[in-house]
VOMAR-824600 format. One record per residue: chain; x, y, z of N, C-alpha, C, O in turn. Coordinates in steps of 0.2 Angstrom, whole numbers. Last residue first. Layout:
<recs>
   cadena     nc1     nc2     nc3    cac1    cac2    cac3     cc1     cc2     cc3     oc1     oc2     oc3
        A       X       Y       Z       X       Y       Z       X       Y       Z       X       Y       Z
...
</recs>
This chain:
<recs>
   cadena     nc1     nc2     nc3    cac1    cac2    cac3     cc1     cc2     cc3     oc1     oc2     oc3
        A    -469     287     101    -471     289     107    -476     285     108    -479     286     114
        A    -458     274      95    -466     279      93    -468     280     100    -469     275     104
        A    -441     274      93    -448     271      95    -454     278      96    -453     284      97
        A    -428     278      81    -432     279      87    -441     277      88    -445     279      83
        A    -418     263      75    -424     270      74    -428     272      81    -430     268      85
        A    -400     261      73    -408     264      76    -414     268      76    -414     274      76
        A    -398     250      56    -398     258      63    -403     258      68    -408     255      67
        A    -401     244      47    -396     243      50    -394     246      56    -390     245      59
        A    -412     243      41    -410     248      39    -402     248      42    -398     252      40
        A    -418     231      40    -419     233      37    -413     237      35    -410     236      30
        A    -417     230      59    -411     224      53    -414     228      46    -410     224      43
        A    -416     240      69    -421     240      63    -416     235      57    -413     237      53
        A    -415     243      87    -411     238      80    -415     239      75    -421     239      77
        A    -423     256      94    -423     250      92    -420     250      87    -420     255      82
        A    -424     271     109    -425     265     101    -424     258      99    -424     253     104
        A    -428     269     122    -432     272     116    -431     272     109    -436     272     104
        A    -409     272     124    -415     271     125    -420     274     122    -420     279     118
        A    -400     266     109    -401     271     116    -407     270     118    -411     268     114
        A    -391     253     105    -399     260     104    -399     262     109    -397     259     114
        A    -374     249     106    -379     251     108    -382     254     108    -381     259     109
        A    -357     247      97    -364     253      98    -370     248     100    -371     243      96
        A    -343     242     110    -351     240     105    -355     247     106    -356     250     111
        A    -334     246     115    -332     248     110    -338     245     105    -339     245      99
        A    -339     254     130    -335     250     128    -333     251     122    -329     256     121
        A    -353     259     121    -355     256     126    -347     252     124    -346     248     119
        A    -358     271     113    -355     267     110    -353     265     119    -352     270     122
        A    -376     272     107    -371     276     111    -366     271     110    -368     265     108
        A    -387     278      93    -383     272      96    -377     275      99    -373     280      97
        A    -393     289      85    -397     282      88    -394     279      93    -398     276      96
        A    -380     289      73    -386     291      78    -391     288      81    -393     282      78
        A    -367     277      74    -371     279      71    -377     285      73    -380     281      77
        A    -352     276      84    -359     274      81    -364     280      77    -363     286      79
        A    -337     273      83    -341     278      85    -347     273      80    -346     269      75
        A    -328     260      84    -323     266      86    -331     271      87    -331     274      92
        A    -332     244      87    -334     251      84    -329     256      87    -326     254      93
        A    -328     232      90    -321     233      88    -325     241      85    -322     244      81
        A    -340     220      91    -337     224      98    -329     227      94    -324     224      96
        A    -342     216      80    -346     219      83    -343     222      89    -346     227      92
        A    -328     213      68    -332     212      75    -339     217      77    -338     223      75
        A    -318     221      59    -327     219      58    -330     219      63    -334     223      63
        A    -311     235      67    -309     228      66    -318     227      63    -323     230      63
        A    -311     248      71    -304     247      70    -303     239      69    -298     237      68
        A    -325     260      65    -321     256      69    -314     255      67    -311     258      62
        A    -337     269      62    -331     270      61    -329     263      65    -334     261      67
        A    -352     267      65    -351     272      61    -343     272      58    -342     273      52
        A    -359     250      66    -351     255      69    -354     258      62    -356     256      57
        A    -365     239      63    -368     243      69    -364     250      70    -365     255      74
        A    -362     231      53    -367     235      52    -368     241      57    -371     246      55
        A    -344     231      55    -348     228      57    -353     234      55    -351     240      54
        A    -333     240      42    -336     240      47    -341     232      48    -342     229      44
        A    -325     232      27    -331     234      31    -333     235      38    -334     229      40
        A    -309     234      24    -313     231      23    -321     234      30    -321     236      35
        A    -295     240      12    -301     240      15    -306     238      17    -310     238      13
        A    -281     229      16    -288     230      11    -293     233      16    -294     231      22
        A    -267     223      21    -270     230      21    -275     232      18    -274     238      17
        A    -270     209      20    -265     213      16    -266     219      17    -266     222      11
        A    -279     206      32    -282     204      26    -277     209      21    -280     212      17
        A    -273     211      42    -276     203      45    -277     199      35    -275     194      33
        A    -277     224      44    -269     220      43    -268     212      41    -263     208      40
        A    -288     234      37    -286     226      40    -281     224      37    -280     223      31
        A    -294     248      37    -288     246      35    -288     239      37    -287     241      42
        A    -310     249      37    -303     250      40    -300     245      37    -301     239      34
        A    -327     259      34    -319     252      32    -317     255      37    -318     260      40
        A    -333     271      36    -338     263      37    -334     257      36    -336     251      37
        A    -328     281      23    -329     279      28    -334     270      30    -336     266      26
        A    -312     272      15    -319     277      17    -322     276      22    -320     272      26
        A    -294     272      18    -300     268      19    -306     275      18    -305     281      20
        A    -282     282       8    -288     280      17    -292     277      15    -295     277       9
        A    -268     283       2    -274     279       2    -277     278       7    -276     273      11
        A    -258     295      -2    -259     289       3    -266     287      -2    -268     290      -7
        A    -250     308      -7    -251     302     -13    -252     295      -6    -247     292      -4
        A    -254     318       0    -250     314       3    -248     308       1    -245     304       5
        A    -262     326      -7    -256     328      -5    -253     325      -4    -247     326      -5
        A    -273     316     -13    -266     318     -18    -263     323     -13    -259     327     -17
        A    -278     302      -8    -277     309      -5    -270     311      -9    -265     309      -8
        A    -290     292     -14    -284     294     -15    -284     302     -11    -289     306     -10
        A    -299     279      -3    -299     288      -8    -291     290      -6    -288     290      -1
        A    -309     265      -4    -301     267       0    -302     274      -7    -304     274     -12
        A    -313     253     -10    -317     256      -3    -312     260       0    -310     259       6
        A    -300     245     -20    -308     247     -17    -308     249     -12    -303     248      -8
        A    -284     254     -21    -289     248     -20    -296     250     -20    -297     256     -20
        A    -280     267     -28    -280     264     -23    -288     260     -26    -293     261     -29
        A    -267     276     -37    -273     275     -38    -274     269     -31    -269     267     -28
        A    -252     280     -34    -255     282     -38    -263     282     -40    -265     286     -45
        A    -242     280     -19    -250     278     -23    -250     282     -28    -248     288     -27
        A    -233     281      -8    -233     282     -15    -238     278     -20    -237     273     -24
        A    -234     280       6    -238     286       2    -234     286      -4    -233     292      -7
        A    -233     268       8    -240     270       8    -240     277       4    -244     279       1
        A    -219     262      -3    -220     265       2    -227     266       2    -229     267      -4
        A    -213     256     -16    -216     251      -9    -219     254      -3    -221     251       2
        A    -219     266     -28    -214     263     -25    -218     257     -19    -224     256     -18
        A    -228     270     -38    -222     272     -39    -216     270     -35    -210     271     -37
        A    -245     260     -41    -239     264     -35    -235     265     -41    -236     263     -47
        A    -262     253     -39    -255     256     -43    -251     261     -38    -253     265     -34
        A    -266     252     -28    -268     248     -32    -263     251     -37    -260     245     -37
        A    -259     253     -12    -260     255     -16    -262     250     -21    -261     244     -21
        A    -262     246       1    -267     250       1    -268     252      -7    -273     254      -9
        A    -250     237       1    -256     233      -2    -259     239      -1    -264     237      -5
        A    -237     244     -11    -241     244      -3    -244     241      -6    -244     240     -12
        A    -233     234     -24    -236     240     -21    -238     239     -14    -241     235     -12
        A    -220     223     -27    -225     223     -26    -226     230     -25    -221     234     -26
        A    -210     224     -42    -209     223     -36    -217     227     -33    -220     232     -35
        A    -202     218     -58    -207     221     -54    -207     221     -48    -203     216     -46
        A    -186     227     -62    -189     222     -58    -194     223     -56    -195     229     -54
        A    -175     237     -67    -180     235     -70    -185     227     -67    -187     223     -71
        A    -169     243     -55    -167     237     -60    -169     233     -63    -168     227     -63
        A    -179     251     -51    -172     255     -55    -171     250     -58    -171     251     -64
        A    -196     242     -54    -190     244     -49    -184     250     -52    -186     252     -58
        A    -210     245     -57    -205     241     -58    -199     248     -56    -198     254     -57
        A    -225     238     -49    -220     247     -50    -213     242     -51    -211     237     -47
        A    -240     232     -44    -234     231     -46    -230     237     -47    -232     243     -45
        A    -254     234     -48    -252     232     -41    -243     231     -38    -241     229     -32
        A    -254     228     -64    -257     230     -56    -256     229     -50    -258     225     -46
        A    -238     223     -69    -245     222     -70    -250     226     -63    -247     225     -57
        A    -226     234     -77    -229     229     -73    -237     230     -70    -241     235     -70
        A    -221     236     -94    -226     237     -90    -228     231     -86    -230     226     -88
        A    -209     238    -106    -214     236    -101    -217     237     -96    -215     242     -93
        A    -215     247    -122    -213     249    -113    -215     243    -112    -220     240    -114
        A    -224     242    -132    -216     241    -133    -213     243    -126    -207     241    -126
        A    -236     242    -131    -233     246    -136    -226     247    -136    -223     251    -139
        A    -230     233    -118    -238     238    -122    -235     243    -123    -232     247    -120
        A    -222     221    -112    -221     225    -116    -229     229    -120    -233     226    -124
        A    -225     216     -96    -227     215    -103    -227     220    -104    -229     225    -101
        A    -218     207     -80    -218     213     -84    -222     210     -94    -222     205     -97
        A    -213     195     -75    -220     199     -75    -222     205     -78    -228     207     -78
        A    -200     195     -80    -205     189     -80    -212     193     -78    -217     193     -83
        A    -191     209     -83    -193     204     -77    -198     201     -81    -200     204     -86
        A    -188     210     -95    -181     208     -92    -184     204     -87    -183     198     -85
        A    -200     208    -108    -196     211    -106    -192     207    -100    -191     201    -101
        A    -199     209    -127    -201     204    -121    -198     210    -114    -194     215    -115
        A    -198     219    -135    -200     214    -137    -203     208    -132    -207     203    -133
        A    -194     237    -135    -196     229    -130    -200     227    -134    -205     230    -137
        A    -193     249    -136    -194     244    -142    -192     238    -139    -189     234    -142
        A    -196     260    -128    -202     258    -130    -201     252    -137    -205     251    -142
        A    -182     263    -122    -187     258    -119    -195     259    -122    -199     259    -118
        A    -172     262    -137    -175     263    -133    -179     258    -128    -179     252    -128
        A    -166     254    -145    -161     253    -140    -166     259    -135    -163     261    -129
        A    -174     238    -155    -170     245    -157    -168     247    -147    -168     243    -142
        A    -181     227    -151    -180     229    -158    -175     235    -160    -172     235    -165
        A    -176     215    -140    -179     221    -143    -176     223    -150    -171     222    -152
        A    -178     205    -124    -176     207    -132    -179     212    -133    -183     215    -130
        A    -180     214    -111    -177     206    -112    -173     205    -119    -167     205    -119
        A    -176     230    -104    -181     224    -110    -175     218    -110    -169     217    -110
        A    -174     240     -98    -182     236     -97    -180     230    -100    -184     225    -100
        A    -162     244    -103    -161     240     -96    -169     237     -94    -170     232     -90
        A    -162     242    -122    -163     248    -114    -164     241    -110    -165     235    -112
        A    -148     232    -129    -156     235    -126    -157     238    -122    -153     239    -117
        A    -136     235    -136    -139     233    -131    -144     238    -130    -145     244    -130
        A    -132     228    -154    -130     233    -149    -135     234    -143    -140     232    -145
        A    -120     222    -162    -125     221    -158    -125     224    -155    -120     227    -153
        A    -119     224    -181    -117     227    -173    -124     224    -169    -130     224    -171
        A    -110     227    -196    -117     223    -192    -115     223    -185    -109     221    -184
        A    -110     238    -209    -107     234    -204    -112     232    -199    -117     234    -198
        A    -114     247    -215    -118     242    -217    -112     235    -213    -111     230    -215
        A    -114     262    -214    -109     259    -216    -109     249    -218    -105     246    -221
        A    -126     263    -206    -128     266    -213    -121     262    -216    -121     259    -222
        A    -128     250    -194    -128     255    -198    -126     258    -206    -125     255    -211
        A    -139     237    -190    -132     238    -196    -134     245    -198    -139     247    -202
        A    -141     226    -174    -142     234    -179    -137     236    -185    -132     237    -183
        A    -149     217    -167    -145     215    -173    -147     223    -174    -152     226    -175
        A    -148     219    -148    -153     217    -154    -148     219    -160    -143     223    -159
        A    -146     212    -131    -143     215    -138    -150     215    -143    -155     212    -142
        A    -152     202    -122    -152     209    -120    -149     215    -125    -149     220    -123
        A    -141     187    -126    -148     193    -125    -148     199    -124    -143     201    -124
        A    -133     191    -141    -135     188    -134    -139     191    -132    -142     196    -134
        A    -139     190    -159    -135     193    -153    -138     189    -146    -143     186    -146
        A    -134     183    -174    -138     181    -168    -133     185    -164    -127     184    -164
        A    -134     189    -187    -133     188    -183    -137     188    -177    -142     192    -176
        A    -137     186    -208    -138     189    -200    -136     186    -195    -135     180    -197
        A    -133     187    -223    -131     185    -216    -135     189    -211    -136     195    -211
        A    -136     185    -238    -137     190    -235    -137     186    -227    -141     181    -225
        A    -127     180    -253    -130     176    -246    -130     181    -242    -124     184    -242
        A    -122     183    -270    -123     186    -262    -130     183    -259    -135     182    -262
        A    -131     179    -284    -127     175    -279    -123     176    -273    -120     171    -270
        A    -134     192    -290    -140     186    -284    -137     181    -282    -139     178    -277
        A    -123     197    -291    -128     199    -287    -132     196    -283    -133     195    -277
        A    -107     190    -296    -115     191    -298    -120     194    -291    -118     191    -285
        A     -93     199    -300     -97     195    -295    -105     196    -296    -107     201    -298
</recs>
């Protein structure tokens, strides 16, 4: 039999298989790790596409996109919203956290800083105090939890105490000139 007259075959495998011929030179589908769509070989770092639609293969791992954590069944699935990357859907599996928000590695959570809160209203993002609030529970002017120096909290509005004054520059109370 002549040489160059052998036709070299391949196979199409189903998805989630990829073409592998062992040293016996027999030809085998054989199945992709459970991350990946297609792939090159049977690790999870030889993804070629991956299973969930949101996911992308770097360096061959899928990888879900920010804000993401992919599931046992290889599914992205959302993060708390306090987390900016997680390890699951719970607050205290954070890896890294949103703006204006500090990881607390005992309790892998994410706190707002100070002068934020948490807003349910807005996916759980940290978001800004009103100017006037040292701490609070909402933006509004009337939602401070504690005020600033200067300013007594009257209800739930900080108020100058007497003998100072609003300073819109500085945003506080300044005490007035004898």
């Amino acid at each position: 039999m002549n040489p160059s007259a052998l036709t070299i075959r391949t196979c199409d495998c189903n998805e989630f298989y990829f073409y592998a011929s062992p040293a016996d030179s027999t030809a085998l589908c054989t199945k992709c790790h459970g991350s990946c769509g297609s792939c090159n070989g049977a690790n999870s770092n030889n993804c070629l596409t991956c299973k969930s639609t949101l996911a992308k293969p770097i360096q061959g791992i899928c990888t879900c996109p920010e804000g993401y954590f992919m599931t046992a069944d290889f599914q992205c699935a959302k993060c708390n919203p306090a987390c900016k990357t997680c390890s699951g859907p719970g607050e205290n599996q954070c890896i890294s956290c949103c703006n204006n928000a500090t990881f607390d590695a005992a309790s892998s959570k994410c706190t707002c800083n100070a002068h934020f809160f948490r807003n349910s209203q807005n996916s759980n993002e940290c978001t800004p105090c009103h100017e006037t609030c040292n701490s609070c529970s909402g933006s509004q002017i009337d939602a401070c939890s504690t005020c600033y120096d200067g300013a007594a909290l009257i209800g739930s509005k900080c108020i100058c105490k007497s003998n100072y004054f609003y300073d819109q520059t500085t945003k506080k109370c300044i005490k007035c000139l004898d």
